[in-house]
N, C-alpha and C positions, 0 to 999 in steps of 0.2 A: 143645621141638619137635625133630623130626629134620631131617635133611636132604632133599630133594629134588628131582626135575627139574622145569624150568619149562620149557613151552614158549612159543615165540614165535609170532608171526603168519605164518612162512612155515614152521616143524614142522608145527602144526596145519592150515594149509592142505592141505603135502603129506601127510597124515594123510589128507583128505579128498580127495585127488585120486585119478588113475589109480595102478594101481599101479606101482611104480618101484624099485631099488635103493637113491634116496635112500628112498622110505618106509619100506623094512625097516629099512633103520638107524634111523627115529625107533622104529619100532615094539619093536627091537632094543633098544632105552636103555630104553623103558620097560617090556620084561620086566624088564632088570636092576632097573628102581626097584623094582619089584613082588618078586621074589625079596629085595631086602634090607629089603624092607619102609619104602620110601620114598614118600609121595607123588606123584603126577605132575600139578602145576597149571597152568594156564592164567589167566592175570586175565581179567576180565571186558571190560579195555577192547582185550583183542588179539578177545574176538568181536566189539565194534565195528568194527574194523579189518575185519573179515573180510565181517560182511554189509553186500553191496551190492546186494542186488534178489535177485529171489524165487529164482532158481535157486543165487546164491551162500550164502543165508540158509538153505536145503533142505541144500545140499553140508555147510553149517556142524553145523547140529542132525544130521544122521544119519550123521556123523562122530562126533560129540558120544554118539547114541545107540549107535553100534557098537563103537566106544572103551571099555569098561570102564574103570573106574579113574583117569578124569580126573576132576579137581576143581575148579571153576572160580571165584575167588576174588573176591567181590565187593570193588568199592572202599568202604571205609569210612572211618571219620576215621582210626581207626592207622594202613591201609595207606595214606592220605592223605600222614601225617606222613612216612613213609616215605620215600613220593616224592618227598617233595620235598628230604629229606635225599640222598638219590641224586644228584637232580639240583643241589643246591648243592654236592657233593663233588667232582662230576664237573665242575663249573662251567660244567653246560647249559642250557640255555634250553629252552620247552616241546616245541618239535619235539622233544623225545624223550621224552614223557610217556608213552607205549606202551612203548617201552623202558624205560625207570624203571622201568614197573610191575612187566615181568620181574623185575629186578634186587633191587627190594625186597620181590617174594613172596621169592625167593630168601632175601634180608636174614631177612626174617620167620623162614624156618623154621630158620634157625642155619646157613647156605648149603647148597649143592646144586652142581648140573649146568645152566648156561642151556643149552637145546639152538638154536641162530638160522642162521637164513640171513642176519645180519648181525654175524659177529664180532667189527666194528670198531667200531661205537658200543657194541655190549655191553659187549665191551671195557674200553673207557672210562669205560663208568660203572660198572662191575664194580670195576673197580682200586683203590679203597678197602678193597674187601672179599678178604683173603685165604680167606677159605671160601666161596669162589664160583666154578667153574672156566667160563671161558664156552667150549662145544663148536661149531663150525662144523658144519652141514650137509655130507657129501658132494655 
């Protein structure tokens, strides 16, 4: 597999927000994934994260819908196993099962780019993996 960006719950948020200078830069990362012909994922349990009632759940999908080129990656048993290698590497505990998730689509595609508005737990559980660069948000 290649490598990839992974967004986190506050990329995709600001994805779906007003527009912003932070957004052009998420939006900005994943033209570059798209010209190198990269991936752009999301796991499934950062749209949990994300819907909270009907207007946040609206902001989610037509984000989702206006986005081309996001892929949003179900949990399964591999990406299961996954996580929870992350999080024994990292030597976290479930509070950061959203974040794990980033980290081991990441793992999955042979590393990438986390794109987060939390680069410190990313971080962290990144730090095993040297093909993973975790990007802060502007």
């Amino acid at each position: 597999m290649s490598r990839a960006l992974i967004l986190d719950s506050e990329a995709l948020a600001t994805l779906g927000g007003r527009p912003s200078r932070r957004q052009e830069e998420v939006r900005a990362a994943m033209r570059a994934a798209a010209l190198m012909h990269r991936d752009v994922i999301v796991p499934a349990v950062i749209l949990a994260e994300l819907y909270r009632g009907a207007g946040r759940n609206h902001a989610v999908d037509a984000c989702l819908a206006r986005e081309t080129g996001i892929r949003v990656r179900d949990t399964d048993r591999s990406l299961a196993r996954l996580v929870g290698g992350v999080l024994t590497g990292a030597k976290a505990d479930s509070r950061y099962l959203a974040d794990a998730h980033v980290v081991a689509a990441a793992v999955e595609t042979g590393g990438g780019v986390v794109l987060t508005g939390d680069p410190d737990d990313l971080a962290s559980l990144a730090a095993p993996y040297p093909n993973i660069t975790v990007q802060s948000l502007p």
